[in-house]
Structure formats: C-alpha cells, structure tokens
C-alpha positions as CSV (number, residue, x, y, z in Angstrom):
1,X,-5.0,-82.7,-0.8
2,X,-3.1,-85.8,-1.3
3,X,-6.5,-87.3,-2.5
4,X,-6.5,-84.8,-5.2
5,X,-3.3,-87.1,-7.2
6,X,-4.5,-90.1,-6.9
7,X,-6.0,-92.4,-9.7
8,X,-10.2,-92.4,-9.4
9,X,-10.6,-95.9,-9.2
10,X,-8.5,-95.7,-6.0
11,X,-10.2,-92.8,-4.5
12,X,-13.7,-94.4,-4.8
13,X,-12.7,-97.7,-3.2
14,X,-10.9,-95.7,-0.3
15,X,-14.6,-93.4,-0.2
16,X,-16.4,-96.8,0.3
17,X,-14.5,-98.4,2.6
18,X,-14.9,-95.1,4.9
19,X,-18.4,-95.1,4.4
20,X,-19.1,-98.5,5.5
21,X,-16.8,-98.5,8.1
22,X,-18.9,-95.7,9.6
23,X,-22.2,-97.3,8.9
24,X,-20.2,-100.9,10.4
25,X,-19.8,-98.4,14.0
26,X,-23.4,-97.8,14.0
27,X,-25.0,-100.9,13.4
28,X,-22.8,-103.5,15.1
29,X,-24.8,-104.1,18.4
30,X,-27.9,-104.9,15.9
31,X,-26.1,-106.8,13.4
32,X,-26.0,-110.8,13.9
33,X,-22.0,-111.3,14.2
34,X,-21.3,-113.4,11.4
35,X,-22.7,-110.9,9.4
36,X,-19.9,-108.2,10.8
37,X,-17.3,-110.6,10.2
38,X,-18.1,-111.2,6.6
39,X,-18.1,-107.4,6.1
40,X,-14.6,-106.8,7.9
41,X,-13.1,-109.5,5.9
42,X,-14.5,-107.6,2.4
43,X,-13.4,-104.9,3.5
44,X,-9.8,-106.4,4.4
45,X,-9.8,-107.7,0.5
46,X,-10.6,-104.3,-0.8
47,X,-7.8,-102.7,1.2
48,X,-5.2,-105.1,0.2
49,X,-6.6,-104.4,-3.4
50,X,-5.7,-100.9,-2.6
51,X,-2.4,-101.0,-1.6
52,X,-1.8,-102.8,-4.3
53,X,-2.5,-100.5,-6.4
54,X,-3.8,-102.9,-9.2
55,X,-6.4,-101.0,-11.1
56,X,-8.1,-104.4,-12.0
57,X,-8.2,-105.8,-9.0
58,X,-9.6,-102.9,-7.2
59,X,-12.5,-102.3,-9.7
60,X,-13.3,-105.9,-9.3
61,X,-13.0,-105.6,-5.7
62,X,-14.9,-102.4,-5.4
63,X,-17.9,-104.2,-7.6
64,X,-17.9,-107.2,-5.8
65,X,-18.0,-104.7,-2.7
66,X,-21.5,-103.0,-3.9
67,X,-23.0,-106.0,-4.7
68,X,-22.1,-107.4,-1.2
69,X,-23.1,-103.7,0.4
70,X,-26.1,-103.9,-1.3
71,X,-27.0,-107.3,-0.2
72,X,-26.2,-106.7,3.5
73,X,-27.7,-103.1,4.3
74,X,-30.5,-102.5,1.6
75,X,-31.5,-98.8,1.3
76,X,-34.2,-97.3,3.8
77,X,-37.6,-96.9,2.2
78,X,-38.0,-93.2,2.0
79,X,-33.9,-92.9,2.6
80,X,-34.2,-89.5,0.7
81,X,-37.2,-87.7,3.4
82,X,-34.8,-89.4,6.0
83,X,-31.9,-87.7,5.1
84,X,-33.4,-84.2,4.5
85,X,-35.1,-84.3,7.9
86,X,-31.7,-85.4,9.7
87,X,-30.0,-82.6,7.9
88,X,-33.0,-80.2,8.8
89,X,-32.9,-80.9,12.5
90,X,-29.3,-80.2,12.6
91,X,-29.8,-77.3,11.3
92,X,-31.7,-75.9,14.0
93,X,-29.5,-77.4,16.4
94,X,-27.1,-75.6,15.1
95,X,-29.3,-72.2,14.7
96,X,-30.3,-72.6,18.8
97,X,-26.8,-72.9,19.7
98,X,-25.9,-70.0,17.9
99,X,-28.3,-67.8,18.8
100,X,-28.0,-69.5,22.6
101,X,-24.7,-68.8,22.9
102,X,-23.2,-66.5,20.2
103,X,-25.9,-64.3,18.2
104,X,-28.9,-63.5,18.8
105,X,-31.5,-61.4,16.9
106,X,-33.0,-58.4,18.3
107,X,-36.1,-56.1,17.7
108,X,-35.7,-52.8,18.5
109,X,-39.6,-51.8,19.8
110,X,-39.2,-48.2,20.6
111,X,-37.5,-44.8,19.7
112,X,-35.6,-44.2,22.7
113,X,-32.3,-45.2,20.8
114,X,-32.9,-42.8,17.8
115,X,-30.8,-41.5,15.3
116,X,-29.0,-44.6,15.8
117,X,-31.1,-47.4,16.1
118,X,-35.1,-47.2,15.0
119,X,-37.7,-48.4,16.9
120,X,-41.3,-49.3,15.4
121,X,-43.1,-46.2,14.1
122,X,-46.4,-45.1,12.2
123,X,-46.5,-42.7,9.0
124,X,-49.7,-41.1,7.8
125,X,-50.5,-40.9,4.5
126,X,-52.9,-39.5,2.1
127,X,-52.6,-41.7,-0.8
128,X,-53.6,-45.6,-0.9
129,X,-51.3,-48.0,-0.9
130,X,-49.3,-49.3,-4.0
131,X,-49.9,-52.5,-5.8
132,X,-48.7,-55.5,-3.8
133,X,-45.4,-56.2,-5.8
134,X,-44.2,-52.6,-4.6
135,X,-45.4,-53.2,-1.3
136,X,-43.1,-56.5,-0.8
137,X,-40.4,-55.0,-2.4
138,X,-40.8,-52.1,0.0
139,X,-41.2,-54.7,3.1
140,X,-38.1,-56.6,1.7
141,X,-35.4,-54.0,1.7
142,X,-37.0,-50.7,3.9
143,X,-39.2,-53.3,6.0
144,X,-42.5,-51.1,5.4
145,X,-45.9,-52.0,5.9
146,X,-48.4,-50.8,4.6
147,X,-52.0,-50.3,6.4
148,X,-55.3,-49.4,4.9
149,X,-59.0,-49.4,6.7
150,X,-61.9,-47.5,4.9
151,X,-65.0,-47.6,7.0
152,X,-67.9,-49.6,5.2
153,X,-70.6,-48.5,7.0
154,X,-71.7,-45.8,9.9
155,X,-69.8,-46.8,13.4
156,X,-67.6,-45.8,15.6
157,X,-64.2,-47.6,16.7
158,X,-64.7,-49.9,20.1
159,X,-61.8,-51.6,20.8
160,X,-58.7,-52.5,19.4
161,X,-57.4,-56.1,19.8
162,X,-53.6,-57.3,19.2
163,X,-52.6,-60.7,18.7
164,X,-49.8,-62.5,16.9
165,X,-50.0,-64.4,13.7
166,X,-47.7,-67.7,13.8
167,X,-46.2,-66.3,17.1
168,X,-44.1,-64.4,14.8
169,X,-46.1,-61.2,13.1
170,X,-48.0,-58.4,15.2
171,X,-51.5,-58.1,14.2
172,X,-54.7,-55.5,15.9
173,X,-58.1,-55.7,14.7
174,X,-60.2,-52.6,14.7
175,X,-63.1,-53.4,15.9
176,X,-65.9,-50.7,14.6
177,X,-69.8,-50.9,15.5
178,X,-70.7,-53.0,12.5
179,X,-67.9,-54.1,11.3
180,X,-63.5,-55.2,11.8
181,X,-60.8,-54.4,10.1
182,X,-57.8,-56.2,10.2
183,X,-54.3,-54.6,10.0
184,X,-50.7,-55.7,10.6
185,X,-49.4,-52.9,13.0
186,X,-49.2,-52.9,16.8
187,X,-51.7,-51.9,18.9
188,X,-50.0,-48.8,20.4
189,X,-48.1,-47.8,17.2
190,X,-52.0,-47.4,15.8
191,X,-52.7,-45.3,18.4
192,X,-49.4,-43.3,19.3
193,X,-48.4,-42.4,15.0
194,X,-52.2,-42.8,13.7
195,X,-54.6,-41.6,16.1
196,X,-57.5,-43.4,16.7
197,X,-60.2,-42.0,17.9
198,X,-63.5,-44.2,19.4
199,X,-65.0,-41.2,19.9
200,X,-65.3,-40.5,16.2
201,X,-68.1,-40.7,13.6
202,X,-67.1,-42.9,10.8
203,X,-68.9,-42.8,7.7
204,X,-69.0,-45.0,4.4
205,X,-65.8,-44.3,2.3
206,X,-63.9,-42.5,5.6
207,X,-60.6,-43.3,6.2
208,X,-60.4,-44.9,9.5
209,X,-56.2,-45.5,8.9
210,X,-53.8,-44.9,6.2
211,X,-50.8,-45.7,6.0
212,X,-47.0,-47.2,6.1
213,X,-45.6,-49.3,9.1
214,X,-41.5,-49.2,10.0
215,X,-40.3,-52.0,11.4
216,X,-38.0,-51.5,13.9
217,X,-34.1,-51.9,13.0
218,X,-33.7,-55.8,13.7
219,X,-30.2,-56.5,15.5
220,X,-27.3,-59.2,15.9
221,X,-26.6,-59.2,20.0
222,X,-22.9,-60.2,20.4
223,X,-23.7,-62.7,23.3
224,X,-19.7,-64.4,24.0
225,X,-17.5,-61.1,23.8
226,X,-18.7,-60.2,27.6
227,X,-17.4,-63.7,28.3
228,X,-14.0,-62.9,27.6
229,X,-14.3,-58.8,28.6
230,X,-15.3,-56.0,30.3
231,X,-18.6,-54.0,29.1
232,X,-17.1,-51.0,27.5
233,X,-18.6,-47.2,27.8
234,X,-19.8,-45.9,25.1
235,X,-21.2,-49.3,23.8
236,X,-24.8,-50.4,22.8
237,X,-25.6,-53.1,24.9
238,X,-28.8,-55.4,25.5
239,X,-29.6,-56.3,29.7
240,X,-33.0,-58.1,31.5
241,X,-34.9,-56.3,33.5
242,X,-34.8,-58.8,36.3
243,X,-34.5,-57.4,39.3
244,X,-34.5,-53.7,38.4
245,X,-37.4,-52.6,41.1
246,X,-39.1,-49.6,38.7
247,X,-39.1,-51.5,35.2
248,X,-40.7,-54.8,37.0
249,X,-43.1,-52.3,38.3
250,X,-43.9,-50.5,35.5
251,X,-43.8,-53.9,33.6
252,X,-46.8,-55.1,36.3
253,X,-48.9,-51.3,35.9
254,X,-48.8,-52.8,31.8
255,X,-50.1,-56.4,32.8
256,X,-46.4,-57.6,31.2
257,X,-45.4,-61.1,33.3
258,X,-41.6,-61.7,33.1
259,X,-38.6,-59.9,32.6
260,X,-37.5,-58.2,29.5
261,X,-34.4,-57.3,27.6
262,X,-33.8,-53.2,26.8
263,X,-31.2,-51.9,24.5
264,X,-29.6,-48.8,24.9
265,X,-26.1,-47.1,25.4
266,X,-23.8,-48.2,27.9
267,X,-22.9,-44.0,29.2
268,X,-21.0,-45.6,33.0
269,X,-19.3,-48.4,34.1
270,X,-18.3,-49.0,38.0
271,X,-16.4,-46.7,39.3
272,X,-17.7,-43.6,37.0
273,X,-18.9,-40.2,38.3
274,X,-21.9,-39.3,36.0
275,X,-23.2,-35.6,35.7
276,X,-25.8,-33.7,33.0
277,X,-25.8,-30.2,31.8
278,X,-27.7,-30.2,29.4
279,X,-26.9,-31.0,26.0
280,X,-23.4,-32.4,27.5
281,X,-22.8,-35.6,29.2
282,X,-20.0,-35.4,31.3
283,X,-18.2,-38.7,32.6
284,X,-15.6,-38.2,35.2
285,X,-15.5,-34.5,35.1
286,X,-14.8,-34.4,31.2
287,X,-17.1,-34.2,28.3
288,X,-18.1,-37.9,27.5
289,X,-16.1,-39.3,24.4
290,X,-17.1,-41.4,21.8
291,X,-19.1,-41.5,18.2
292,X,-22.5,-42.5,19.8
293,X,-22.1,-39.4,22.9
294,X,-21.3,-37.0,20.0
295,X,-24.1,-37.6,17.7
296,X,-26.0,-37.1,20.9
297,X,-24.8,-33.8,22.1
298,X,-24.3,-32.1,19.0
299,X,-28.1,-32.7,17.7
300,X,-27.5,-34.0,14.7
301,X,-28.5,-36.9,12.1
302,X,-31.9,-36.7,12.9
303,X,-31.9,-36.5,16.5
304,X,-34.9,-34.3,17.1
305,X,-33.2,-32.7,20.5
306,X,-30.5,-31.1,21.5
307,X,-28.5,-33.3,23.6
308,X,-28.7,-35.1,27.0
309,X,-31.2,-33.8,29.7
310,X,-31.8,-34.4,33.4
311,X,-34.9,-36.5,34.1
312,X,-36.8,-34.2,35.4
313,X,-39.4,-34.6,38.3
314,X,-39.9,-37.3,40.8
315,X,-37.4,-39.7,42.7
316,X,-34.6,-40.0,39.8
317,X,-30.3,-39.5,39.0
318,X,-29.0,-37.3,36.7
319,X,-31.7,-34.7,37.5
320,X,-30.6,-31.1,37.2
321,X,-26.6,-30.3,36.5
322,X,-25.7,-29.7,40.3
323,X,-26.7,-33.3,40.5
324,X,-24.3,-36.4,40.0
325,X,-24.0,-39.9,40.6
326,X,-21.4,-42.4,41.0
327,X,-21.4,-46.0,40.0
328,X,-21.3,-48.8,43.0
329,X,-19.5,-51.8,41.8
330,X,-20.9,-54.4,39.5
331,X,-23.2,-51.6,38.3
332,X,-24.1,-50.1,34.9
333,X,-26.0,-47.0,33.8
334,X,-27.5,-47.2,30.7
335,X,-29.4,-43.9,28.5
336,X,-30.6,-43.8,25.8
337,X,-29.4,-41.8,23.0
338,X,-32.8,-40.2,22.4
339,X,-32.5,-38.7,25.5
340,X,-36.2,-36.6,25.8
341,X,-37.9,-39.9,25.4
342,X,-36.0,-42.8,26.9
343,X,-36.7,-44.5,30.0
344,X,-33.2,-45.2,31.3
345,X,-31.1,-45.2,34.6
346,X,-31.6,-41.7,35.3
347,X,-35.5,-43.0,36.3
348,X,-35.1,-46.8,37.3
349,X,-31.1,-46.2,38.4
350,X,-28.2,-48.9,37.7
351,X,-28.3,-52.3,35.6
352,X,-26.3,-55.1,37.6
353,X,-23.3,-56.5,36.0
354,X,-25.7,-60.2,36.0
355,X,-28.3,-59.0,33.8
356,X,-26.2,-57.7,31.1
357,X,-27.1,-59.9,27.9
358,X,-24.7,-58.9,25.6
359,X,-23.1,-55.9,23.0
360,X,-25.5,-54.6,20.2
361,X,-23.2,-55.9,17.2
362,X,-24.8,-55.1,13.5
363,X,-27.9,-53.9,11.9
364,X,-29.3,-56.4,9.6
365,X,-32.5,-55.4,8.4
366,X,-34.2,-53.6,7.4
367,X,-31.7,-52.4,4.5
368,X,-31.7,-48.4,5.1
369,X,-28.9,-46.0,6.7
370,X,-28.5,-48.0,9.8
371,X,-27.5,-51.5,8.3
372,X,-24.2,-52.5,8.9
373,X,-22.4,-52.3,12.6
374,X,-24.0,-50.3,15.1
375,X,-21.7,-47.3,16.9
C-alpha cells in the first residue's frame, strides 16, 4: 500500500533489486564468487541511490544496473516455454493437493440417490439427433449425449465392448454380424434404458439405438470438514468399500478389483436405533428429521416410490417394521434416498468410521435442478 505513493522511478529500482536478489539466492553455489560480489556491491550502489531519493541518480543507477544484469545472467533460450511450463506444473500441484486433501470431484454412476442426486441414465427417442452445435450446447449445460446407430446391413448384435477414450470418456461398441457401431454411453446403461437385444433381426435402415445419454450429477466431496468433526445424520456422504464383506463380494461376482467409493445418505451414526415402517424412517423411536428424510418419505420431487422400505428377503437389517437395529460404535448406516433400488446398509450392514471419505458438498455439473449444494 505504501508502494502505491511512491515516485515510479523508485518503485522500479526497489522491483529490481528484489528480483535479483532472488535470482542472487538461487544461483550462488553455481556462480564463480567474484562474480556475486560484483553483484552485491551494484546492488549496494542502487540502494544507497534509493534512499537517497535522487531521481537522477537512481535512473542512472537503475540503467547501469540492466546493463550489468544483462551482462551477468543473459536470458534463457526459450525463457518464455520455460516459464509457461513452471507455471503449468504448479498448477497441477496445486489441483492434486486440492483434490488430495480438500475437494474432490465425484460421478454419481447410479440412481440409487434419486430425486436428489442423478445417476447415469438412458432416454429413448424417436427422432434423430440435432445438428452438432445443439448437441454441444446440450452436453455443455444439461450434460446430454446423444446416441444414434442405424443398422447398415442384415445382422444381429453379438457383443457389446466398453472401453475408455483418454481414460476419461466411456465408450461401447456394438458389435453386429457385419458390421460396429460406435457410441459414447456405458455398456449397462445401453442395455438397462435401451434394450438391446442379440437376439434380434436387424435390417438395413433399422434403428439399432436412439437416443440421449444423462450424465450423472458430477459432485465436490468436502474431504477436511470430517477432520475437524463428527459425520452428521442426515448428510450425503462418500465411504470405500474396503472391508465391507458383501460389496467386496459382489464387487468380485462383477470381475471389479479394488475397493470403491459409494455415495449415499448418512440415515445413523453410533449409538442410533434404526427401524422401517414403510414409507417412515424412524431414528431413535421418532420419525427421522431432516430436508433429505422428508423428500423421501413424503414421495415427492420425482421420487418414483413412496418412502423407505425394508430390504426384503435374505440375510439383511431393516427388514420388516418389527425389525431394528442399533449402531455398534465407530459405525455408520448409510441408504439411499431411492430406497426401492439402492444397495445400502440394510443388505451389506454398517460402514466403519475409517472408510468414510468425506461429505457430498455441491453439484457442479451438469447445470439442471440439482446444481448448487446438495441437502
């Protein structure tokens, strides 16, 4: 701020000096010493000129300066790429640390957190799709996709085969008798949303899929605040799978190596008694409070069922409403709030305090009705 009143020529002379003083730090053990003391006497000269305050004598210092700067440390060939690759790899040292320790992005894969969060899903449609600068505007702001495949010739479907494209973008080829068609959708949401069928004749001009993609809501994962807290109920909250006996099976059955991180609703913490009757969730005897229990139980805003349910049949909690289940320490059930299709502690059972990742934050694409902070 002080800066800000003083004259120019003063400024600049103080701005070189700092600058070469830092550049003096970093190349002193490779400079030959008679060289360094040269340089810390000019630079002596052009404080005293300074201080003094003699506009003159500091713009003839500050010149003489250059030309001895210039002399001394000549500029790097290619200085310019230099620069922009230092400040690029900072960049993503900085982005890694973020995301390591304070935010990190999430894709939400399936439905079993609808209404509030989306997961990937499939829409048929008759019509093709638009021209290619409504289709990225439409991938921009809704994150829609758009898939098309007209059969060519007489075939069936044989396979299906996912891969990635620049480890980043989901891609399956359909795989017909005489010929493929590329599209950029999951394997499973082609078969789950647009149903596939090998076992059908295709013929020139049929339409083998048709379509828009959704993406699924893509999430900031508050990663410190657990640091510094307690795991709230009622929250949306991200956890591995390590450890968790059923999901690492069932991860196994689907040839999936390593653990994985779910999101879903935080509905106990340790110490809670949990019981269903369905549509209510009751937590300690009372009706479970909070915005995301609510928009649950009372079947609204898109929720296609009424309410929470008990799992239903085999070894599970939660099951029927004579049934409850209280949380051992360092434990955490977690539901989710489409509660007729999530697979959730009332089939696999708690989520130990370890594996919790961190607290769903905000919604930041696509831009629809759930962008903005997630409750």
């Amino acid at each position: 701020m002080i800066s800000f009143f003083m004259p120019q020529y003063v400024n600049e002379a103080k701005a070189i000096l700092k600058n070469t003083h830092k550049l003096l730090c970093y190349k002193r053990d490779i400079l030959p010493p008679e060289v360094v003391a040269e340089v810390e006497g000019e630079m002596r000269k052009l404080e005293d000129a300074v201080k003094a305050r003699d506009e003159a004598a500091v713009k003839a210092s500050t010149l003489r300066f250059e030309t001895f700067y210039a002399k001394h440390f000549p500029p790097h060939k290619d200085s310019g790429w230099r620069e922009n690759c230092e400040v690029f790899l900072v960049a993503i040292v900085i982005a890694l640390g973020v995301r390591t320790y304070f935010l990190q992005p999430f894709t939400i894969p399936t439905g079993s957190m609808q209404p509030t969060l989306s997961g990937i899903t499939g829409h048929e449609t008759t019509e093709p799709a638009p021209n290619i600068i409504v289709r990225l505007a439409k991938f921009a702001w809704f994150g829609r996709n758009y898939v098309d495949a007209v059969a060519k010739t007489d075939g069936r479907v044989v396979e299906l085969t996912e891969s990635t494209f620049l480890n980043f973008f989901t891609v399956t080829d359909i795989r017909c008798e005489h010929e493929t068609h590329r599209v950029w959708a999951p394997r499973a949401t082609l078969i789950q949303y647009f149903h596939i069928d090998p076992a059908r004749e295709y013929h020139p001009g049929d339409v083998i899929v048709r379509g828009y993609v959704s993406t699924g809501d893509h999430v900031f994962v508050d990663k410190i605040s657990y640091n510094f807290r307690k795991p709230t109920r009622g929250e949306v909250f991200v956890f591995k799978t390590t450890d968790i006996a059923r999901i690492e099976d069932d991860l196994r059955r689907k040839n999936v190596e390593g653990s994985q991180f779910y999101i879903k609703r935080l509905a106990g913490v340790p110490g809670d008694n949990l019981r269903v009757d369905p549509p209510t969730l009751f937590v300690n005897g009372e009706r479970a409070r909070g915005i995301g229990f609510e928009r649950v139980m009372s079947g609204t805003e898109g929720n296609p069922h009424d309410g929470y349910r008990g799992y239903g049949n085999g070894p599970a909690y939660l099951r029927d409403p004579e049934n409850s289940f209280s949380l051992p320490a360092e434990c955490y059930f977690a539901m989710g709030d489409n509660s007729y299709n999530s697979f959730d502690s009332r089939y696999w059972g708690t989520v130990p305090e370890q594996n919790i990742a961190g607290h769903g934050l905000f919604v930041y694409w696509p831009f629809g009705s759930h962008w903005g902070f997630i409750q």
